[in-house]
PDBQT receptor file of N, H, CA, C and O in Angstrom, charges set to zero:
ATOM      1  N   UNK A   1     -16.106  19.970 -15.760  1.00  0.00    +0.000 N 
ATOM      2  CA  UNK A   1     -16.236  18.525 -15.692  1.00  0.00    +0.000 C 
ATOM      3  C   UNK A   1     -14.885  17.841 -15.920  1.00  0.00    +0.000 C 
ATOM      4  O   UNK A   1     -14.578  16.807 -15.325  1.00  0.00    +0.000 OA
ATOM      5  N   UNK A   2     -14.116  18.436 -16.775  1.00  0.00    +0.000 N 
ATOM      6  H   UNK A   2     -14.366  19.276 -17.257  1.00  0.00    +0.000 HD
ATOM      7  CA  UNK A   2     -13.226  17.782 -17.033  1.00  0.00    +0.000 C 
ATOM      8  C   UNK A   2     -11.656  17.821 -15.867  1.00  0.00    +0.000 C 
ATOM      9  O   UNK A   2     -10.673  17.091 -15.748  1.00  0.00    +0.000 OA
ATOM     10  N   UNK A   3     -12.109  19.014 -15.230  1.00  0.00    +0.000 N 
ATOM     11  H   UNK A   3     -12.908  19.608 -15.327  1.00  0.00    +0.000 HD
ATOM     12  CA  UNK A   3     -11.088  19.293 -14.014  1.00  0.00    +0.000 C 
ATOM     13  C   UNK A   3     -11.625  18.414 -13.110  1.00  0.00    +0.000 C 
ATOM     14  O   UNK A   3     -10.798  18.103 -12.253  1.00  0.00    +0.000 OA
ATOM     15  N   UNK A   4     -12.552  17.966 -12.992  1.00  0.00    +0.000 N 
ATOM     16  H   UNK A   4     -13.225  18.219 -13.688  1.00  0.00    +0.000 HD
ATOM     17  CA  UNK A   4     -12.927  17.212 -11.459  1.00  0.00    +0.000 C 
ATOM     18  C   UNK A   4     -12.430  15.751 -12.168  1.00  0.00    +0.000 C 
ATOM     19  O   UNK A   4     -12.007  14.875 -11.415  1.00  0.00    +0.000 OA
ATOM     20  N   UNK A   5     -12.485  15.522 -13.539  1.00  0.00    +0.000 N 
ATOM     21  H   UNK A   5     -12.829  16.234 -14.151  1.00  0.00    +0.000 HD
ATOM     22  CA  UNK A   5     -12.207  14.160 -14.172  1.00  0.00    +0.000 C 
ATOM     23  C   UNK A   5     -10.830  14.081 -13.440  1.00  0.00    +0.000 C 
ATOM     24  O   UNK A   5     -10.639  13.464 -12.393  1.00  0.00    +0.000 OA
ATOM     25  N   UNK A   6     -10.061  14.669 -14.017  1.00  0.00    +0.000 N 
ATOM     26  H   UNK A   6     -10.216  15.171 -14.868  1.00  0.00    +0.000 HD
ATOM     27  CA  UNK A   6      -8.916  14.796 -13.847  1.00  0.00    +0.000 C 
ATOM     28  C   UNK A   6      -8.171  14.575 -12.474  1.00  0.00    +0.000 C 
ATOM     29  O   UNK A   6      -7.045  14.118 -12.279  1.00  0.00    +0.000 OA
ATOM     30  N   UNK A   7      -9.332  15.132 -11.369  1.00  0.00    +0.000 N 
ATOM     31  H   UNK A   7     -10.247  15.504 -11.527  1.00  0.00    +0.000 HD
ATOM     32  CA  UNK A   7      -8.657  15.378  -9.931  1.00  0.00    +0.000 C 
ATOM     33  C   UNK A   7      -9.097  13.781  -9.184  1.00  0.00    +0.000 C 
ATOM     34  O   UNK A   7      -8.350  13.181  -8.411  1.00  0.00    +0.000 OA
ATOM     35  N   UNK A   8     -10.143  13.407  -9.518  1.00  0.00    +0.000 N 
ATOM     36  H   UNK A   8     -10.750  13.894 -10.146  1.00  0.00    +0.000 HD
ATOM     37  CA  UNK A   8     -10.619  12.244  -9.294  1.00  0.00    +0.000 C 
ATOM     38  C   UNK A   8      -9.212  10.910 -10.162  1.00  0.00    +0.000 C 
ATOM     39  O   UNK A   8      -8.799   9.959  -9.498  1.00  0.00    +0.000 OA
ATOM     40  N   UNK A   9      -8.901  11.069 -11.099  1.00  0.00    +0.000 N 
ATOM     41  H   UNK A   9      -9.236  11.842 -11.638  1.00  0.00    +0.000 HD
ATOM     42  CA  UNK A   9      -8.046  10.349 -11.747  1.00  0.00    +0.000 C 
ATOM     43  C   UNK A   9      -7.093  10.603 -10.699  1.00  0.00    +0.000 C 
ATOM     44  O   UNK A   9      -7.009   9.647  -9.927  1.00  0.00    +0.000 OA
ATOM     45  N   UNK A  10      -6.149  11.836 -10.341  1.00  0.00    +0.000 N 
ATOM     46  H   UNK A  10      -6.217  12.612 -10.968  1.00  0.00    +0.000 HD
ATOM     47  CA  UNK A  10      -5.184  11.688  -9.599  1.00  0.00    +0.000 C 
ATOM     48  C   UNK A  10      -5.258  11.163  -8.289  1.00  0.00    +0.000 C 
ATOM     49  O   UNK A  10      -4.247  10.657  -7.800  1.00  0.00    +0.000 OA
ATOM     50  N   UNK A  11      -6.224  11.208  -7.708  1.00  0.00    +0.000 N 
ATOM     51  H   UNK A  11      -7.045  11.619  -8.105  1.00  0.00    +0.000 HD
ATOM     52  CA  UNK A  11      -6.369  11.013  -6.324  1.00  0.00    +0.000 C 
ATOM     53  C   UNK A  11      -6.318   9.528  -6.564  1.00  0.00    +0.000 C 
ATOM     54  O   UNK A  11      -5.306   9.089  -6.018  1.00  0.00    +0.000 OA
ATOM     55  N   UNK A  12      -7.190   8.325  -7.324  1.00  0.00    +0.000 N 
ATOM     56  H   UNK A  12      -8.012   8.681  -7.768  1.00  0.00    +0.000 HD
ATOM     57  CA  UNK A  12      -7.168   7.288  -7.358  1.00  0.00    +0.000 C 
ATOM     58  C   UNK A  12      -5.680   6.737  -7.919  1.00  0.00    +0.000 C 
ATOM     59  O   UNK A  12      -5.262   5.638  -7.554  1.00  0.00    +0.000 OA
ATOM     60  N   UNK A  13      -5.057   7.436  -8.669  1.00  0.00    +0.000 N 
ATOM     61  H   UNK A  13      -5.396   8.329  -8.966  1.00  0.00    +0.000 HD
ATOM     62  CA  UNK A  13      -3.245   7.140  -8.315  1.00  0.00    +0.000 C 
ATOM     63  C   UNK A  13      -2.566   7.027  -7.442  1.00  0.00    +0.000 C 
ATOM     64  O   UNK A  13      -1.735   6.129  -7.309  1.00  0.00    +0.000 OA
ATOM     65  N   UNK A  14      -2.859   8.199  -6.432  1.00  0.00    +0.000 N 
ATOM     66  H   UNK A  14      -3.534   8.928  -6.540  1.00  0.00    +0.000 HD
ATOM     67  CA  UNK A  14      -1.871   8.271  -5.185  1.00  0.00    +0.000 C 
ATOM     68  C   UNK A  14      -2.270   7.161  -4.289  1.00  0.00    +0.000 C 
ATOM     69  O   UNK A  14      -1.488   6.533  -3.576  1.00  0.00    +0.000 OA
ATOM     70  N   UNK A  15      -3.783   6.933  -4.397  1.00  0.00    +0.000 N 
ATOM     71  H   UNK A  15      -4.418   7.444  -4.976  1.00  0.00    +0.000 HD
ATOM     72  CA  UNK A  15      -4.465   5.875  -3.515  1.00  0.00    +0.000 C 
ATOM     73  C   UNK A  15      -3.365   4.554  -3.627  1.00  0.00    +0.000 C 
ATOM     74  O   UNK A  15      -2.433   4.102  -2.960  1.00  0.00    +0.000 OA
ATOM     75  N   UNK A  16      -4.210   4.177  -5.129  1.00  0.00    +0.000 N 
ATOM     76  H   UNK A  16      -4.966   4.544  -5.670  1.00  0.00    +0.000 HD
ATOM     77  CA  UNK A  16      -3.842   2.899  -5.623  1.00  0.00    +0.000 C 
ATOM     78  C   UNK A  16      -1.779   2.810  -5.430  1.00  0.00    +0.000 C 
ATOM     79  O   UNK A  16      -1.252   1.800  -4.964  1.00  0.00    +0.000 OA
ATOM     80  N   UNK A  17      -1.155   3.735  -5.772  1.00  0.00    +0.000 N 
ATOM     81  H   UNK A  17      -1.583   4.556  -6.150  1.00  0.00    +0.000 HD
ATOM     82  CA  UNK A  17       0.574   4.084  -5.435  1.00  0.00    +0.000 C 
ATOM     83  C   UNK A  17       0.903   3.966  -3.990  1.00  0.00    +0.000 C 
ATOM     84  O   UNK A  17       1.886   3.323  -3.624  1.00  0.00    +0.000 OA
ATOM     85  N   UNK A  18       0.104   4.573  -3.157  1.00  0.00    +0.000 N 
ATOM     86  H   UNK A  18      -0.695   5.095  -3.455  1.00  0.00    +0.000 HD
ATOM     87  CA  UNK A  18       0.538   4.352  -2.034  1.00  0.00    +0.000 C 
ATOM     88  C   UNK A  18       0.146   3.197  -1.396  1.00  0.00    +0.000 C 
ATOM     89  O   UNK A  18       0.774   2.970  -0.362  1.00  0.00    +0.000 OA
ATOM     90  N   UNK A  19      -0.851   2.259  -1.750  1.00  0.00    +0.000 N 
ATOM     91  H   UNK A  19      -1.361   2.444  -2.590  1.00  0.00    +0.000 HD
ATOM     92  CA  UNK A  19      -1.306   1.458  -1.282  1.00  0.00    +0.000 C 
ATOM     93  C   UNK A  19       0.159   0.046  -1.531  1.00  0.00    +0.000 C 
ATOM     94  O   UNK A  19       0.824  -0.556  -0.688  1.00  0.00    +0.000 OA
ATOM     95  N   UNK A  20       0.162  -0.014  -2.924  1.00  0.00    +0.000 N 
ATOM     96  H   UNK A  20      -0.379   0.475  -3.609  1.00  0.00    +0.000 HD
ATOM     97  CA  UNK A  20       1.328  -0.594  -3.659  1.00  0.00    +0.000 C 
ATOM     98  C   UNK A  20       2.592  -0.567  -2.799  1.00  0.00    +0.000 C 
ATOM     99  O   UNK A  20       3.217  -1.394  -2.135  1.00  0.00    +0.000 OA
ATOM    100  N   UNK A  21       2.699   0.666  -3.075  1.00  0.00    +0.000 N 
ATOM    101  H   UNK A  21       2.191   1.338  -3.614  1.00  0.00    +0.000 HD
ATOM    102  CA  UNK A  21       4.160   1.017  -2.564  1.00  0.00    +0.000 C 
ATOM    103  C   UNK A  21       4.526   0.604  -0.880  1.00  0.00    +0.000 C 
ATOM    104  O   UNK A  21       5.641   0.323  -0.441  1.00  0.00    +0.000 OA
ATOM    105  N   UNK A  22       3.179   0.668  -0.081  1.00  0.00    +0.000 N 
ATOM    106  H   UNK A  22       2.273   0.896  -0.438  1.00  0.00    +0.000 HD
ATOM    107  CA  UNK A  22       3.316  -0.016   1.173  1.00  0.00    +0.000 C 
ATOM    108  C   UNK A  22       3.790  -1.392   1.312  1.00  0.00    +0.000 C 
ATOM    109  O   UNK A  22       4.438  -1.853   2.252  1.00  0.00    +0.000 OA
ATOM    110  N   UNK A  23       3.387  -1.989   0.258  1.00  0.00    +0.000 N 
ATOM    111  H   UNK A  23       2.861  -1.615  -0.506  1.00  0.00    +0.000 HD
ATOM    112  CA  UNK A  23       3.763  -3.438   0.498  1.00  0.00    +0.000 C 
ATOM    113  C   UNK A  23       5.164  -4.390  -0.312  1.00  0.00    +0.000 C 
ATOM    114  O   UNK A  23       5.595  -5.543  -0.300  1.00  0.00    +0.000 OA
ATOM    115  N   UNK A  24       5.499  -3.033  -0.989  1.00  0.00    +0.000 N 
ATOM    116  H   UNK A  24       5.149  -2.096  -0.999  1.00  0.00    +0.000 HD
ATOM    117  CA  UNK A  24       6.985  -3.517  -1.421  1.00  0.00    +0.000 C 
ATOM    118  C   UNK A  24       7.770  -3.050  -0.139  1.00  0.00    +0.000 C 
ATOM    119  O   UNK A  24       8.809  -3.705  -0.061  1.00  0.00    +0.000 OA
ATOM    120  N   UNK A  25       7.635  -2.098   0.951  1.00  0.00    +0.000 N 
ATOM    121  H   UNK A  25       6.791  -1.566   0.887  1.00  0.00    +0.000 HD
ATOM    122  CA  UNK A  25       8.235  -1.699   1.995  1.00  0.00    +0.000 C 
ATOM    123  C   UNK A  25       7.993  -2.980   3.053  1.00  0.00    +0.000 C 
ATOM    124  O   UNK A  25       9.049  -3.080   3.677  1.00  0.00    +0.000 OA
ATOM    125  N   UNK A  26       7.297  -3.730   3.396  1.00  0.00    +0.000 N 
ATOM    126  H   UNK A  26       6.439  -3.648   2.889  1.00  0.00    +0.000 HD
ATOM    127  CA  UNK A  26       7.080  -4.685   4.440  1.00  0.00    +0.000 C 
ATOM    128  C   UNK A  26       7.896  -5.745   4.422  1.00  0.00    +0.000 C 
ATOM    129  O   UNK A  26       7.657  -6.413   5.428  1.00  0.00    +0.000 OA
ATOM    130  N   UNK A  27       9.018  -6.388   3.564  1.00  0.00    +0.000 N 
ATOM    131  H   UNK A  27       9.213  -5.845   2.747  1.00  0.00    +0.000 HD
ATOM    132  CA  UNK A  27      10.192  -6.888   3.931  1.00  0.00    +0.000 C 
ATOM    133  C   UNK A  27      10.986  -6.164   4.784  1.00  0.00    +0.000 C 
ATOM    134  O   UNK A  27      11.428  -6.734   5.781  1.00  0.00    +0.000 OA
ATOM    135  N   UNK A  28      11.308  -4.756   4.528  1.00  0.00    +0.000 N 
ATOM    136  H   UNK A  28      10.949  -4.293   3.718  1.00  0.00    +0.000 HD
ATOM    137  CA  UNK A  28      11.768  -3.848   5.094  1.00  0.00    +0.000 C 
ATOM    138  C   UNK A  28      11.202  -3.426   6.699  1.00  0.00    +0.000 C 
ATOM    139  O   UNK A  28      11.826  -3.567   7.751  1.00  0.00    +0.000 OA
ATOM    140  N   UNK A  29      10.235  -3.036   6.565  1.00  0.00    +0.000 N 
ATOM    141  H   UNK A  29       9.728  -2.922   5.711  1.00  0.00    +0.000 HD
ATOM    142  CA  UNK A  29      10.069  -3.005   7.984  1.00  0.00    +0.000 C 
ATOM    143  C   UNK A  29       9.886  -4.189   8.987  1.00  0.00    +0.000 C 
ATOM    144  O   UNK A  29       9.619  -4.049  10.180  1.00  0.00    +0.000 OA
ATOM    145  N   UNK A  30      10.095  -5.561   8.233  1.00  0.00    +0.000 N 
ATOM    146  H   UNK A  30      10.312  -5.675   7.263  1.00  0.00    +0.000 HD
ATOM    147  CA  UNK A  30      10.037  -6.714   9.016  1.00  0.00    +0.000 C 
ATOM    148  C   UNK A  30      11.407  -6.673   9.168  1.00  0.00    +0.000 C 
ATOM    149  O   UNK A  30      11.730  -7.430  10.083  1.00  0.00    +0.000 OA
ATOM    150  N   UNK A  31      12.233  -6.187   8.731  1.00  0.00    +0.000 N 
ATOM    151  H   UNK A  31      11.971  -5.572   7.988  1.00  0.00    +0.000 HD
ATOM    152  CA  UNK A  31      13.738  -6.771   9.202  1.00  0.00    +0.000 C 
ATOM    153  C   UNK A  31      14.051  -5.252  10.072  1.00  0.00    +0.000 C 
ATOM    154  O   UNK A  31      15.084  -5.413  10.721  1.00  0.00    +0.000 OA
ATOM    155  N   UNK A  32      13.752  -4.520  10.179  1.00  0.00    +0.000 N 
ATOM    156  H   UNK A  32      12.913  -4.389   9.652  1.00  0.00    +0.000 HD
ATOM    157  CA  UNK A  32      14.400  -3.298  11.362  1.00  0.00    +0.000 C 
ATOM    158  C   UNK A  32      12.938  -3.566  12.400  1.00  0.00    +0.000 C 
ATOM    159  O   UNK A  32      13.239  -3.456  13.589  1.00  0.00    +0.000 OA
ATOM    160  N   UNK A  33      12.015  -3.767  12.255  1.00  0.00    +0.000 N 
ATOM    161  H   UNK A  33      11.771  -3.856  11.289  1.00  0.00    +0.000 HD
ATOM    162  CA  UNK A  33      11.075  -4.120  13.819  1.00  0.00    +0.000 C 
ATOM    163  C   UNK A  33      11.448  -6.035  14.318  1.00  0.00    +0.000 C 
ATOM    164  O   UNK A  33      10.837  -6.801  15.063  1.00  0.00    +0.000 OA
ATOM    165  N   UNK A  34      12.322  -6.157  13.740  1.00  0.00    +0.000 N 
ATOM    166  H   UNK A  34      12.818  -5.535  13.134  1.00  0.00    +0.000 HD
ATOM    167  CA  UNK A  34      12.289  -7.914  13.815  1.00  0.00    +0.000 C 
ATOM    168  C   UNK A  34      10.990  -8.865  13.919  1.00  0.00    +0.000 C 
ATOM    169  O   UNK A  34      10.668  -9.556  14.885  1.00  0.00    +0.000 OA
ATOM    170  N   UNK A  35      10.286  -8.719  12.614  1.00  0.00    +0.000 N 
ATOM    171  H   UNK A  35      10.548  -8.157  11.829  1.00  0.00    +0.000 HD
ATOM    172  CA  UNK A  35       8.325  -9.043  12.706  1.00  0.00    +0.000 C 
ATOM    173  C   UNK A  35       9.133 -10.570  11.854  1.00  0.00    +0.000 C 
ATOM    174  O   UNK A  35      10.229 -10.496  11.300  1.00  0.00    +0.000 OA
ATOM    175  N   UNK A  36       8.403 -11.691  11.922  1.00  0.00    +0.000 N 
ATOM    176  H   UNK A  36       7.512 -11.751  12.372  1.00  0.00    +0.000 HD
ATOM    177  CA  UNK A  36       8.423 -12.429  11.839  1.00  0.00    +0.000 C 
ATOM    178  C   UNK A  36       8.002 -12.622   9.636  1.00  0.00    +0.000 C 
ATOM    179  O   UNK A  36       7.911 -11.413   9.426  1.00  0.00    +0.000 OA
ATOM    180  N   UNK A  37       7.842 -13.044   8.722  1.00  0.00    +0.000 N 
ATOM    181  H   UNK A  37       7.916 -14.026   8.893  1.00  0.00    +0.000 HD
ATOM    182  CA  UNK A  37       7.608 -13.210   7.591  1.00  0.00    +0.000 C 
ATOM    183  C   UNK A  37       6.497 -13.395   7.861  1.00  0.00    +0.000 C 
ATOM    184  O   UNK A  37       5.713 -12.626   7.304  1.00  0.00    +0.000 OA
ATOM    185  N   UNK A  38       6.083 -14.114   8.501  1.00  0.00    +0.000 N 
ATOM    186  H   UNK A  38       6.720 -14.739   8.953  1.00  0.00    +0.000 HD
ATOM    187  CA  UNK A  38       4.497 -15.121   8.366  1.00  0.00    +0.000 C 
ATOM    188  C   UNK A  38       3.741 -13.816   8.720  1.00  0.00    +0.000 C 
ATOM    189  O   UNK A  38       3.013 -13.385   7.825  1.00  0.00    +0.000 OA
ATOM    190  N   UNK A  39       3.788 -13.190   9.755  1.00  0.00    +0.000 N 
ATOM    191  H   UNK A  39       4.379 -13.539  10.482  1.00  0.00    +0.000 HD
ATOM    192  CA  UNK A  39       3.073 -11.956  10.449  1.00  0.00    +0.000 C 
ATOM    193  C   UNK A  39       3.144 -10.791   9.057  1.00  0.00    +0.000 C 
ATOM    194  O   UNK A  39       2.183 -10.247   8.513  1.00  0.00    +0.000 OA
ATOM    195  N   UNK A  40       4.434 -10.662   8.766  1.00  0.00    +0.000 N 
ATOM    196  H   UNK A  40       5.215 -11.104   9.207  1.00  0.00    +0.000 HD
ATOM    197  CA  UNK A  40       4.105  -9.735   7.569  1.00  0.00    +0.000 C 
ATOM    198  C   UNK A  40       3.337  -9.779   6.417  1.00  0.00    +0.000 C 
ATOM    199  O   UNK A  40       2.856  -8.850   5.769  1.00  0.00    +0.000 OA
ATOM    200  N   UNK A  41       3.265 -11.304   6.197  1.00  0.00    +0.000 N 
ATOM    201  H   UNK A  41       3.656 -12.059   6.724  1.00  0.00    +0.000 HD
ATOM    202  CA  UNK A  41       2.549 -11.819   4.792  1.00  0.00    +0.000 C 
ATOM    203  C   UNK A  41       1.068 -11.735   5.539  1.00  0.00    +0.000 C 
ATOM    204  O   UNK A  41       0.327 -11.040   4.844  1.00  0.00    +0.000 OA
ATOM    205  N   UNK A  42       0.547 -12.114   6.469  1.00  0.00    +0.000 N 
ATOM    206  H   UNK A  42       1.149 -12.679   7.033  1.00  0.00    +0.000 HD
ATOM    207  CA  UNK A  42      -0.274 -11.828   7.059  1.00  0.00    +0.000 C 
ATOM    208  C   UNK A  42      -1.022 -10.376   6.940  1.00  0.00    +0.000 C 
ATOM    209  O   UNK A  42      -2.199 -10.235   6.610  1.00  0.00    +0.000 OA
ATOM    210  N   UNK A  43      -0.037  -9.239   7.300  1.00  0.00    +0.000 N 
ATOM    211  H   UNK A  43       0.919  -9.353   7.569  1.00  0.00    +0.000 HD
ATOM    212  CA  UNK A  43      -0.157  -8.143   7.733  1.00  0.00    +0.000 C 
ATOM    213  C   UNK A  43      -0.442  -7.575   5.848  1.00  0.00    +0.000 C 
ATOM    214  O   UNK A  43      -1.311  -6.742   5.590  1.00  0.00    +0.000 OA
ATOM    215  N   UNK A  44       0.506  -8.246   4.669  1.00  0.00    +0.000 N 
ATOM    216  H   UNK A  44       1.211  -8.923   4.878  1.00  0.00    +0.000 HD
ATOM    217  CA  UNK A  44       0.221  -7.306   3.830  1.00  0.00    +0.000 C 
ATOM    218  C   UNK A  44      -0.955  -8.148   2.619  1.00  0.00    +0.000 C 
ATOM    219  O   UNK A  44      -1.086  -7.916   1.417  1.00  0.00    +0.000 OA
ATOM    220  N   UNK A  45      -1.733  -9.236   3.552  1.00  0.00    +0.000 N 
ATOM    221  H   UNK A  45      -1.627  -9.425   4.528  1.00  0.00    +0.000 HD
ATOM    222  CA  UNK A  45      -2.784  -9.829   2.743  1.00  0.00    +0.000 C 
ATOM    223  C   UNK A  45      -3.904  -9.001   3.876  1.00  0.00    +0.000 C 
ATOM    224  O   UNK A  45      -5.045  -9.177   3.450  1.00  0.00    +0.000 OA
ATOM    225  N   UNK A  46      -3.911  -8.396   4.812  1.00  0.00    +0.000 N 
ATOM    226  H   UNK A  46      -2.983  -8.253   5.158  1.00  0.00    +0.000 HD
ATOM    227  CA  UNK A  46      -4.952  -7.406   5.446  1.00  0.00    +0.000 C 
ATOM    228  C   UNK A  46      -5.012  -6.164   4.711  1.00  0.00    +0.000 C 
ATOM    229  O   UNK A  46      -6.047  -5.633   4.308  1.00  0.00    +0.000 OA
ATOM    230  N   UNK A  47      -3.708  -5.690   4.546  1.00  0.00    +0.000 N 
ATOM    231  H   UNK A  47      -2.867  -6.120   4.873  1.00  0.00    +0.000 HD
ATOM    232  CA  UNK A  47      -3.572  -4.107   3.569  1.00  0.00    +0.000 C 
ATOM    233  C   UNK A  47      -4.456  -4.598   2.442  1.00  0.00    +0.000 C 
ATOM    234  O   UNK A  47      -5.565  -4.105   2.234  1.00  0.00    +0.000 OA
ATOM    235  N   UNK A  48      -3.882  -5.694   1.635  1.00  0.00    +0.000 N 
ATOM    236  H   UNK A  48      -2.981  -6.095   1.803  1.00  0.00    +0.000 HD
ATOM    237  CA  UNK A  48      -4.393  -6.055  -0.001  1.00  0.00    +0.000 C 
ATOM    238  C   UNK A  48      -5.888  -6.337   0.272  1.00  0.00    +0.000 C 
ATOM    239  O   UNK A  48      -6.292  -6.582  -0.865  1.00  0.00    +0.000 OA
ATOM    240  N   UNK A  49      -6.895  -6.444   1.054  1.00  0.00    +0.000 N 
ATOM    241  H   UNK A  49      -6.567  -6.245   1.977  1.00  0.00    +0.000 HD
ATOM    242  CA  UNK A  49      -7.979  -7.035   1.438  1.00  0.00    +0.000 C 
ATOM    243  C   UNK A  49      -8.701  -5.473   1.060  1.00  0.00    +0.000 C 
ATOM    244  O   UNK A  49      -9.700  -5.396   0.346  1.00  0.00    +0.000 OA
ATOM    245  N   UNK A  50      -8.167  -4.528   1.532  1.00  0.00    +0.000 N 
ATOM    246  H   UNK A  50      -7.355  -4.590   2.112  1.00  0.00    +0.000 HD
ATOM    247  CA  UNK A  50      -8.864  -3.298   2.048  1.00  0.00    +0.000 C 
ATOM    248  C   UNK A  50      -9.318  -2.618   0.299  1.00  0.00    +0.000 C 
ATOM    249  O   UNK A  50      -9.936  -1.559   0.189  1.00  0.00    +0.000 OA
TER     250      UNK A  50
């Protein structure tokens, strides 16, 4: 029980980390695809929705 605790805990890290970590990157990929701000803020209130 306590190994599946555990594996369940990590998995909801990487989730919740990668989810995060996507949207400190979207300044970034708005300035090398040339995406507009509005479209990105857009784009990372669809990610944050999910």
């Amino acid at each position: 029980m306590k190994k599946e605790s555990a594996q369940v805990n990590l998995l909801h890290i990487l989730n919740d980390g990668l989810k995060a970590s996507l949207l400190l990157f979207l300044p970034f990929i708005a300035k090398e695809f040339m995406i507009s701000l509005t479209k990105i803020g857009v784009l990372g209130s669809a990610i944050n929705s999910l």
